[in-house]
C-alpha positions as CSV (number, residue, x, y, z in Angstrom):
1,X,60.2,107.4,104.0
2,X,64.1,106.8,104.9
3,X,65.0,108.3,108.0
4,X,67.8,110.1,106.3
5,X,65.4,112.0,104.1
6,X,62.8,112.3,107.0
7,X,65.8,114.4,108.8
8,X,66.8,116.2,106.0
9,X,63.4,118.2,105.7
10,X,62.9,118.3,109.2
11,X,65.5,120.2,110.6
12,X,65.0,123.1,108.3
13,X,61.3,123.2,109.3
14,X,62.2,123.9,112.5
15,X,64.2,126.8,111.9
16,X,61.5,128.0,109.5
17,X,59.9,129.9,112.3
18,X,59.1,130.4,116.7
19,X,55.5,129.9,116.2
20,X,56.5,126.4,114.0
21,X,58.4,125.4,116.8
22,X,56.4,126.5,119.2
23,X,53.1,124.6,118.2
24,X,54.3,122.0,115.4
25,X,57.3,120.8,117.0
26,X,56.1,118.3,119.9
27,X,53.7,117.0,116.9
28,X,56.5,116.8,114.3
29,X,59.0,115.2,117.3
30,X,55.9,112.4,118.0
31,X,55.6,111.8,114.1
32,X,59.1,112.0,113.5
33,X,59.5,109.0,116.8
34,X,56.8,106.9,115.3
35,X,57.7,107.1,111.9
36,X,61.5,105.5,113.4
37,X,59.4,103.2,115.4
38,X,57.2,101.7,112.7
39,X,60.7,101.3,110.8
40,X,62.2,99.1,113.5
41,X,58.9,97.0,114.0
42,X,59.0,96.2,110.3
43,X,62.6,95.5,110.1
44,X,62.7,92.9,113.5
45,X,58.8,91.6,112.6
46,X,60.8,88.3,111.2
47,X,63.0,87.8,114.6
48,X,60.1,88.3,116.4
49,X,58.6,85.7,115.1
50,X,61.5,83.3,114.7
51,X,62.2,84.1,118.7
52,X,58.1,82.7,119.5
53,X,59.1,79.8,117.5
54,X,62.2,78.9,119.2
55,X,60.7,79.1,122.8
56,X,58.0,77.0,121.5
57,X,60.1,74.6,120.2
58,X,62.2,74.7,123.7
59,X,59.2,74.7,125.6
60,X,58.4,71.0,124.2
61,X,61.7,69.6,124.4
62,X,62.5,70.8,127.9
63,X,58.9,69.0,129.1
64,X,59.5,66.1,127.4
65,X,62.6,65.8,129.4
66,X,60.7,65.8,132.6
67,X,60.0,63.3,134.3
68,X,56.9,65.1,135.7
69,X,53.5,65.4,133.3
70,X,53.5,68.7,134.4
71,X,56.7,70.6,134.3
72,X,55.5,73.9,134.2
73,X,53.6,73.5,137.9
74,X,56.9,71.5,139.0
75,X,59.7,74.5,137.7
76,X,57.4,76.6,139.3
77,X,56.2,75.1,142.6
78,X,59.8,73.9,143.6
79,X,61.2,77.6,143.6
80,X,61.1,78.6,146.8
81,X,61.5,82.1,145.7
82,X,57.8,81.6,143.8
83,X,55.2,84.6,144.9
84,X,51.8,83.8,145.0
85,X,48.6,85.5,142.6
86,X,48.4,89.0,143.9
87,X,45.2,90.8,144.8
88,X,45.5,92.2,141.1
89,X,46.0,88.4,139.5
90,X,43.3,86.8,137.9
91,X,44.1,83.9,135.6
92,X,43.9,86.0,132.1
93,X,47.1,87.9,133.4
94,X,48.6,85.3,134.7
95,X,48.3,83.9,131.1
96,X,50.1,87.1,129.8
97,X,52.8,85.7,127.2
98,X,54.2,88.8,125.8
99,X,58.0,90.0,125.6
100,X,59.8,91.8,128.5
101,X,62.9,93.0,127.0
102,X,65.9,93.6,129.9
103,X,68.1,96.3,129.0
104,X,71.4,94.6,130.7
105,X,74.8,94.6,128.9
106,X,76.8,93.2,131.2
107,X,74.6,90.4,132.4
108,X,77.9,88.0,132.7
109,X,79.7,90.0,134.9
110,X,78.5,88.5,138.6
111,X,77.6,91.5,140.9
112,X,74.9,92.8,142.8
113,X,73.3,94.4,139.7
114,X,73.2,91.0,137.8
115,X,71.7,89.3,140.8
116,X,69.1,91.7,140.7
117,X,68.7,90.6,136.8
118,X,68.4,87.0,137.8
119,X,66.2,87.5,140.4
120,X,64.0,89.9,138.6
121,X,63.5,87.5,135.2
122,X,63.0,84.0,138.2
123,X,60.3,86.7,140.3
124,X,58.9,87.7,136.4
125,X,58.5,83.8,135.6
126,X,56.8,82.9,138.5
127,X,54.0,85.3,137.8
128,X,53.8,85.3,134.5
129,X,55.1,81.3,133.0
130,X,54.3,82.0,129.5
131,X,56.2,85.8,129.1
132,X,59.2,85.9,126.9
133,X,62.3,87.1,129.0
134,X,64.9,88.4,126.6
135,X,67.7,90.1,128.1
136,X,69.8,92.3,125.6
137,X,73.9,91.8,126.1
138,X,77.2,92.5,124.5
139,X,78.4,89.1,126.4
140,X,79.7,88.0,123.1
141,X,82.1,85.2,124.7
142,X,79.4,83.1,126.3
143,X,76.2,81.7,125.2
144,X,73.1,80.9,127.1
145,X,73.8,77.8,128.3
146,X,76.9,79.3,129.7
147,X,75.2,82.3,131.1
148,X,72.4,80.3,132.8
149,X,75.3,78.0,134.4
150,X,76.8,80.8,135.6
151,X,73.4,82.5,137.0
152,X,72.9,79.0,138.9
153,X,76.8,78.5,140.5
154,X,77.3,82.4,141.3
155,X,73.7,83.5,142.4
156,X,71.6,79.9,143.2
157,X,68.8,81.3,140.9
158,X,67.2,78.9,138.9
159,X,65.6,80.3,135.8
160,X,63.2,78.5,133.4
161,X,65.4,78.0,130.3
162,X,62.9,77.8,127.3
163,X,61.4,81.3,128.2
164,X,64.7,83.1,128.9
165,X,66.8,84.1,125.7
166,X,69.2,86.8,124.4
167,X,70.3,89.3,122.0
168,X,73.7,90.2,121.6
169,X,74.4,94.0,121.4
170,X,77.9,95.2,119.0
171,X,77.9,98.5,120.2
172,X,78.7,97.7,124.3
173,X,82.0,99.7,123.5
174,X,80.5,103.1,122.9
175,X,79.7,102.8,126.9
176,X,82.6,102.0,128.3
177,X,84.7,105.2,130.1
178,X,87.8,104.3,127.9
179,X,86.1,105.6,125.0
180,X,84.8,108.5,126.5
181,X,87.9,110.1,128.2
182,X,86.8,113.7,128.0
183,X,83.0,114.3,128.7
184,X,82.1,110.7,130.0
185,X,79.1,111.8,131.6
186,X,77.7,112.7,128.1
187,X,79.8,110.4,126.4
188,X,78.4,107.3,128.1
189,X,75.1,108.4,127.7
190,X,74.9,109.5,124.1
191,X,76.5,105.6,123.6
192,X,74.0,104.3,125.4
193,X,71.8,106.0,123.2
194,X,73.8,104.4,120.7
195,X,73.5,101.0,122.5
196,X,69.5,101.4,122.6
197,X,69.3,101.6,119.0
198,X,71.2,98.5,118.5
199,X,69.3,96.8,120.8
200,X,65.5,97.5,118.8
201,X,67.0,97.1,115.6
202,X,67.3,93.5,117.0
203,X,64.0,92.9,118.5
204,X,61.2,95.3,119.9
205,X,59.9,94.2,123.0
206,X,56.0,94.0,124.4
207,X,57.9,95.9,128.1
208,X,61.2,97.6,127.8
209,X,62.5,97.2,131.5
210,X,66.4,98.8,132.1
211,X,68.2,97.2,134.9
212,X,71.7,99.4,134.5
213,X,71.0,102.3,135.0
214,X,70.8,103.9,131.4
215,X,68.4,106.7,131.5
216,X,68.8,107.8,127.7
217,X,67.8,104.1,126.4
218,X,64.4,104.4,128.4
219,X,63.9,108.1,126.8
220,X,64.6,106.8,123.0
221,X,62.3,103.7,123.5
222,X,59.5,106.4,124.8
223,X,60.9,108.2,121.4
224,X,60.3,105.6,119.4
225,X,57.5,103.3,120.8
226,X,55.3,105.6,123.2
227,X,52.9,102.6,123.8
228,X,55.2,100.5,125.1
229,X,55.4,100.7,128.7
230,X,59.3,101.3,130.4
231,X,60.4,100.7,133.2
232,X,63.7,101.4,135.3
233,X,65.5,99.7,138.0
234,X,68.0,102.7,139.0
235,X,70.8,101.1,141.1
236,X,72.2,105.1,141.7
237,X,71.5,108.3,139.9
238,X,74.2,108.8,136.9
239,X,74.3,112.3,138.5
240,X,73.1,113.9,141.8
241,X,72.9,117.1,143.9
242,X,75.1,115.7,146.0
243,X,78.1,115.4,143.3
244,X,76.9,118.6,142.2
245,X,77.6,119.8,145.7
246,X,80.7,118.1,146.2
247,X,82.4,120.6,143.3
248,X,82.0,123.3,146.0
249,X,84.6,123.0,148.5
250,X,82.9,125.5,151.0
251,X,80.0,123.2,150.7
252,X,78.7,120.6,153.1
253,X,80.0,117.7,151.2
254,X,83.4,119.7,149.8
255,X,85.3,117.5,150.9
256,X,83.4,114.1,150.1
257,X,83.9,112.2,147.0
258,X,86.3,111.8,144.4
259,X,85.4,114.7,142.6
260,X,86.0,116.6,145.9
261,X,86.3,120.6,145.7
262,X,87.3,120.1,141.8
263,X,84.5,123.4,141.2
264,X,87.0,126.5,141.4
265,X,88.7,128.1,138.7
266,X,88.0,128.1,134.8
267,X,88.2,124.2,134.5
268,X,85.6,124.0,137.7
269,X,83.5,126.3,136.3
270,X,82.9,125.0,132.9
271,X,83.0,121.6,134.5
272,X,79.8,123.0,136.7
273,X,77.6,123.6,134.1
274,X,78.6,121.2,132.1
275,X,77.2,118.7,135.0
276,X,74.4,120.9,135.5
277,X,73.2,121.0,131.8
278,X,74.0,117.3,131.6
279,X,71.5,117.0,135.0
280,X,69.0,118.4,133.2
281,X,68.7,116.6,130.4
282,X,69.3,113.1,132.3
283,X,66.2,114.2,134.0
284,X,64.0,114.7,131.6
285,X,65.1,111.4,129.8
286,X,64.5,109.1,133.4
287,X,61.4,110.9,134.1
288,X,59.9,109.3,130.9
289,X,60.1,105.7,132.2
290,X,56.5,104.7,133.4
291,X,57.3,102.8,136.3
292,X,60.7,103.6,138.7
293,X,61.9,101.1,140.9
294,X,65.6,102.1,143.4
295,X,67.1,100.4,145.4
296,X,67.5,102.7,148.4
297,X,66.1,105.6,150.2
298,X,69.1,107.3,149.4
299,X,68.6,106.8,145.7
300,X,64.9,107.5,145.9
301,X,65.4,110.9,147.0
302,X,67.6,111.9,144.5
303,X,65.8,110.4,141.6
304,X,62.7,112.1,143.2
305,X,64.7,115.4,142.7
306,X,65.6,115.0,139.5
307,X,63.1,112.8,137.9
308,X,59.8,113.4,140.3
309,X,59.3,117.4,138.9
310,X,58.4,115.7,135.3
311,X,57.1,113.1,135.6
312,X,53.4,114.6,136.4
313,X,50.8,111.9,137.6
314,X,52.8,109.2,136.5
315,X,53.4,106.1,139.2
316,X,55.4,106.9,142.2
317,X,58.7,106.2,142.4
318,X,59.6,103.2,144.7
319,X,62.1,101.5,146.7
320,X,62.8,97.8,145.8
321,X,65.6,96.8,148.0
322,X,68.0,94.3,146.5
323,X,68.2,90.7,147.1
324,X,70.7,90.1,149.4
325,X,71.5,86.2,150.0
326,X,70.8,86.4,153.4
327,X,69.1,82.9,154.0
328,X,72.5,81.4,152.9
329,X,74.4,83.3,155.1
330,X,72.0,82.8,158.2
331,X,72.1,78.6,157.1
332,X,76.2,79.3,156.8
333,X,77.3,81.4,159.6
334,X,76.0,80.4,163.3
335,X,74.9,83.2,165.4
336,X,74.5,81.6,169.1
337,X,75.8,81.8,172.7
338,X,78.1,79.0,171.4
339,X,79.2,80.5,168.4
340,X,80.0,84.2,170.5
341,X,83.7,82.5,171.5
342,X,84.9,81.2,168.2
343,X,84.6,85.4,167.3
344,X,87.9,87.1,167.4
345,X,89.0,90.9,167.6
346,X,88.5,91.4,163.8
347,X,87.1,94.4,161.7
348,X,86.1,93.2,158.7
349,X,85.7,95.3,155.2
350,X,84.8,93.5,151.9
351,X,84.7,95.8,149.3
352,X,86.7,96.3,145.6
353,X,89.5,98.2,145.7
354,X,88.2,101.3,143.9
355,X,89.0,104.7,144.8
356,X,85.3,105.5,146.1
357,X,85.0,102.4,148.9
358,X,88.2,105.0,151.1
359,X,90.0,102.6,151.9
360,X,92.7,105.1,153.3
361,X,90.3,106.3,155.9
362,X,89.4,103.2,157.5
363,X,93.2,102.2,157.3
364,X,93.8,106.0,159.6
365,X,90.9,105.2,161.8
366,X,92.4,101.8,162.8
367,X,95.9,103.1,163.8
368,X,93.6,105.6,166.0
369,X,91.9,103.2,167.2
370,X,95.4,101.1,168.3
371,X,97.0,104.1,169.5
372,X,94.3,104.6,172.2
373,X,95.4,101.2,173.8
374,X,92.2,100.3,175.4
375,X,91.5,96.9,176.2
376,X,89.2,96.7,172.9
377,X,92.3,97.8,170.6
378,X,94.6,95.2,172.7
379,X,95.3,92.3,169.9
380,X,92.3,93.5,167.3
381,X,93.1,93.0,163.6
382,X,91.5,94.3,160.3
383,X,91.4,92.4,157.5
384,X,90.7,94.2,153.8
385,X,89.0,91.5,151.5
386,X,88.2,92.3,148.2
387,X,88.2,91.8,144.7
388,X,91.5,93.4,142.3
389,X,89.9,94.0,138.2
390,X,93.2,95.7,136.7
391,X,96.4,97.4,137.0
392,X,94.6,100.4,138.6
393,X,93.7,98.2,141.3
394,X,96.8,96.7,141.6
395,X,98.5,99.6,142.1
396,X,96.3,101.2,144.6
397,X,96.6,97.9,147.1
398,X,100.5,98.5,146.6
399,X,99.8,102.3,147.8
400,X,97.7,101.2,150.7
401,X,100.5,98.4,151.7
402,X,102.4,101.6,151.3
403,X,100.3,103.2,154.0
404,X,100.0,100.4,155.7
405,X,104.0,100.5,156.3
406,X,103.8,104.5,157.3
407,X,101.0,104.1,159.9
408,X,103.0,101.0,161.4
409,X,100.3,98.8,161.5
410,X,102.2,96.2,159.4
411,X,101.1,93.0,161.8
412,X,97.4,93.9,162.6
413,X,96.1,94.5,158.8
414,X,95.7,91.9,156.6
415,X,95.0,92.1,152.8
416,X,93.0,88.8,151.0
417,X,93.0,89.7,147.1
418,X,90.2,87.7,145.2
419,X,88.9,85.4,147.7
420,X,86.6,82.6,147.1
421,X,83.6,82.6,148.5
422,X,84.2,79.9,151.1
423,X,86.8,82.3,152.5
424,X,84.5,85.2,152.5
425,X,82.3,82.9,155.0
426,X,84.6,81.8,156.9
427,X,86.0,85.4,157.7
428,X,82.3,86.1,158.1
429,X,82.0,83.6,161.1
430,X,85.5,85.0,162.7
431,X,84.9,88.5,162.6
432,X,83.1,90.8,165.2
433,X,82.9,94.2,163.6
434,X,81.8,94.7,159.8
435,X,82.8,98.2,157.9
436,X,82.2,100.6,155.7
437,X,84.2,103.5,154.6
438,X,82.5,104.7,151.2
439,X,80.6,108.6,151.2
440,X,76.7,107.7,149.9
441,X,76.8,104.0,149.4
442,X,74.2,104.0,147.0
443,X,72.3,100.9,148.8
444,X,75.4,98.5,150.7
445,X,75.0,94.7,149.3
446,X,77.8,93.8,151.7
447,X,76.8,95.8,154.6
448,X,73.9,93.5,154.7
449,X,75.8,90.6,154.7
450,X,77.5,91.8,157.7
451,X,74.3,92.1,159.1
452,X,73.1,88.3,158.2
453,X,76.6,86.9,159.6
454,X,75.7,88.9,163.0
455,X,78.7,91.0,162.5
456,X,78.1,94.5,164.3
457,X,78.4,96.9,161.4
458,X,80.1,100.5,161.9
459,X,79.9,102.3,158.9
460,X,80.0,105.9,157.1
461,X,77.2,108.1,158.3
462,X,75.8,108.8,155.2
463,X,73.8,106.6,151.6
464,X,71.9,103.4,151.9
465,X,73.8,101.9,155.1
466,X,72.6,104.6,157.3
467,X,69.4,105.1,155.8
468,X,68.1,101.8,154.9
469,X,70.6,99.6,156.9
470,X,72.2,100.2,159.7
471,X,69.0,101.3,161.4
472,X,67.4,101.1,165.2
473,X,65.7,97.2,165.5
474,X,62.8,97.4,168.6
475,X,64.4,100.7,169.4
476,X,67.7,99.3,169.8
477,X,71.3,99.5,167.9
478,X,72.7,97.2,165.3
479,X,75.7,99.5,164.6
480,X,77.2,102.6,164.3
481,X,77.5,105.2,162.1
482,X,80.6,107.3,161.5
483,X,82.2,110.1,159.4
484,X,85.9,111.2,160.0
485,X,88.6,108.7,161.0
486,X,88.4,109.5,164.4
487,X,84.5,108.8,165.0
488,X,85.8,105.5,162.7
489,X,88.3,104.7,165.9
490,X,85.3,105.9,168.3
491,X,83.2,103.4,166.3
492,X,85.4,100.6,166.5
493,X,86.1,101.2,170.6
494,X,81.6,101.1,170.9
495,X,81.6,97.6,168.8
496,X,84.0,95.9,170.5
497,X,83.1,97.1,174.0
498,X,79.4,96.0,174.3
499,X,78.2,94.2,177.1
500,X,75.6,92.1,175.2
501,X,77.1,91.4,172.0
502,X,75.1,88.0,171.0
503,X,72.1,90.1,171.6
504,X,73.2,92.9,169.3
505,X,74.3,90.2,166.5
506,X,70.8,89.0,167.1
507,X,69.1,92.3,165.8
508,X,71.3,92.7,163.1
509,X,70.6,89.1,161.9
510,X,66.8,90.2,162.2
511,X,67.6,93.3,160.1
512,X,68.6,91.7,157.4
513,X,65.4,89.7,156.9
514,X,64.1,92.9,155.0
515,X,66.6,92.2,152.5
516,X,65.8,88.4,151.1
517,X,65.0,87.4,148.2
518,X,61.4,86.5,148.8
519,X,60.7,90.3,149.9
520,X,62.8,91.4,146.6
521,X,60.5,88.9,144.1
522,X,57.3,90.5,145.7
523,X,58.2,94.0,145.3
524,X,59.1,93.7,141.9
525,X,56.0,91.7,141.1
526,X,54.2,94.3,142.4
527,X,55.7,96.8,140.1
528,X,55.6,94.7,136.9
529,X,52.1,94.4,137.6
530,X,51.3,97.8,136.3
531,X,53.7,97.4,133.1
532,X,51.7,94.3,132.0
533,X,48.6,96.5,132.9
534,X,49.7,99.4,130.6
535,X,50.6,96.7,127.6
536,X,47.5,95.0,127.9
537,X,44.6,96.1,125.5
């Protein structure tokens, strides 16, 4: 039946009568699902197959360009990333060969959430060499040979190429906050919904697996497809009881966030349920995903609030901490007794210039900490390194220049727009101090990598760095933890006043061993483990 027609005499069942939808609805919303389902399945049956051929066909040309008879023990045994058969691995699963579709629009783009991509489809060959990786993207300007290139030079992941393909989306627009400029909570998500749709006209995967964060494209595949098995990588919750908090300006977080206190009057009101309906309904779309993965305690806890209530027996939700590239830093950046005088009085914070990373606070603190005159201020510098995407970032590095001026701190702050990543290491080898200003980092990528460089961190007392990061090591500090500007300046005074630095740089280094790559490419095994368990007969 067309799906036009299909709506058509559904909705006006459902007004028919309370006991029709109180009974025949959830068995009307499962046929209606299926009957959409069974649509899509027909209509991408022939790309499907077309898809098994072409990785077949790669499959034979890539080994006949090897030198080795066996490439697929060689791509595999040379990672060094490669996780062993797990207690749950027996050789018909490592056999599995069906398709894991990754829900990632903006694969190209080169952050921490791609590397997590990367990393995830490398740890998902490894265990499984004969799945089908296909990653669904609206990176219309680059091809796979492009993409892969740029996976290798930005990330040192190596994937295997004949088994890693894509799908590109035309409807990435309908998610973008310029097209949503009133309502972009709901906005965003109804066009992801959008974005889903595109994505199983094209092909409809064995595993749907989101790595973005889109909670509506994991309830429509349930929609559509309930035996295929979802799962969800949630890098922070769209919406959280803190935000919802933060409205509140008598609240404990009031004054946090950039939605700070924006709850009284008519406008903050209707903007509080509006972001308490929308909380409910993102709920009940995440909790539908069959496996969730976060990356943080932070995140964990609020996706356990929001998610956990509906989600009945299903498997608990997990932390899966990010890989961090933290045996590159530890092979880049010495830490020794020798390496302790080549350190200067430099605080170091790498983040984009976005309103969120509070910038302005860490810019106060510093003149604080200068005005106290202590022998740890005497001749320390700060140096703001990070990355400018548009005018809006343009202009707020002219406002905190601006600032900069006002506070008359001029000669001890430095700004470094863009740098490469050479420069990033080689401030990473001067610096003593690592910071970070931002209110519930959802997890803290570069806090980690302060932590790998031996840098002693001090950062905002709240999100992944204090819960995950910044932690105790053998009952001793790696950092500090901070919330206004003056425990910032109190902060910077404790890091630059230890008596046994190299020996605190030392605990954060071991820290950051939680955070590698090898640890990341087990956990998620471990979790895919149970999605190829669910998909197989």
């Amino acid at each position: 039946m067309d799906p036009t027609i299909l709506a058509f005499v559904v909705v006006p069942l459902m007004a028919l009568t309370p006991l029709f939808s109180l009974f025949l609805f959830p068995l009307l919303w499962r046929t209606v699902g299926s009957t959409l389902g069974w649509y899509l399945r027909r209509k991408t049956d022939g790309r499907r197959s077309h898809i098994l051929e072409l990785v077949e066909g790669d499959e034979k040309k890539y080994q006949g360009s090897r030198k080795h008879k066996d490439s697929d023990d060689e791509w595999e045994s040379v990672d060094p990333y490669a996780v062993g058969t797990s207690k749950n691995g027996d050789k018909a699963e490592k056999e599995w060969d069906g398709i894991v579709g990754f829900f990632h629009p903006f694969c190209n783009a080169g952050g921490g959430g791609e590397r997590v991509l990367w990393a995830a489809i490398r740890a998902t060959q490894n265990r499984w060499p004969k799945a089908k990786c296909i990653v669904y993207t609206g990176d219309h300007d680059v091809n796979k040979e492009a993409i892969l290139n740029r996976v290798e030079t930005r990330f040192n992941i190596h994937l295997h190429p004949p088994t890693v393909n894509f799908l590109y989306l035309s409807t990435r627009n309908w998610v973008l906050a310029s097209s949503w400029p009133r309502f972009t909570l709901a906005g965003q998500s109804i066009g992801s919904i959008i974005m889903a749709w595109d994505a199983f006209s094209l092909l409809v995967p064995d595993i749907f697996v989101d790595t973005m964060g889109y909670a509506f494209a994991l309830g429509l595949s349930k929609f559509l497809f309930p035996e295929v098995p979802t799962g969800a990588y949630v890098h922070y919750p769209t919406i959280s009881t803190d935000m919802l908090d933060s409205l509140d300006p008598g609240s404990a977080v009031g004054g946090q966030g950039v939605n700070a206190g924006k709850g009284v009057g008519a406008n903050g009101t209707v903007k509080k349920m509006y972001w308490r309906l929308f909380a409910k309904v993102y709920s009940w779309m995440g909790s539908s995903a069959d496996v969730v993965m976060t990356n943080s305690t932070w995140t964990q806890g609020h996706i356990k609030k929001l998610w956990g209530p509906l989600r009945g027996t299903a498997s608990p939700i997990d932390v899966v901490y990010p890989p961090v590239a933290v045996r590159e830093l530890e092979q880049e950046v010495e830490v020794s007794a020798a390496s302790e005088s080549r350190r200067e009085k430099v605080l170091l914070y790498i983040a984009q210039f976005r309103p969120e990373k509070n910038h302005q606070l860490i810019l106060q603190a510093f003149a604080e900490f200068l005005k106290t005159g202590t022998a740890a201020a005497e001749g320390a510098r700060l140096v703001l390194i990070g990355s400018v995407r548009d005018d809006h970032d343009s202009k707020r590095v002219y406002k905190l220049r601006l600032l900069v001026n006002e506070l008359h701190i001029v000669d001890r702050v430095e700004f470094h727009l863009d740098a490469t990543w050479p420069e990033i290491l080689e401030w990473l080898r001067r610096a003593s101090v690592g910071v970070n200003g931002m209110w519930n980092e959802h997890f803290g990528i570069g806090v980690v990598e302060y932590q790998a460089a031996g840098l002693v961190s001090v950062v905002h007392d709240s999100g992944g760095p204090k819960l995950d990061i910044v932690v105790n090591v053998d009952g001793e500090l790696t950092g500090f933890h901070a919330t206004t500007s003056t425990e910032f300046a109190e902060g910077f005074e404790k890091a630059l006043s230890l008596p046994n630095l190299h020996q605190v740089r030392l605990r954060a280094r071991k820290s950051a061993k939680r955070f590698t790559e090898e640890e990341f490419a087990n956990r998620w095994t471990s979790e895919m483990e149970k999605l190829v368990a669910m998909r197989k007969p």
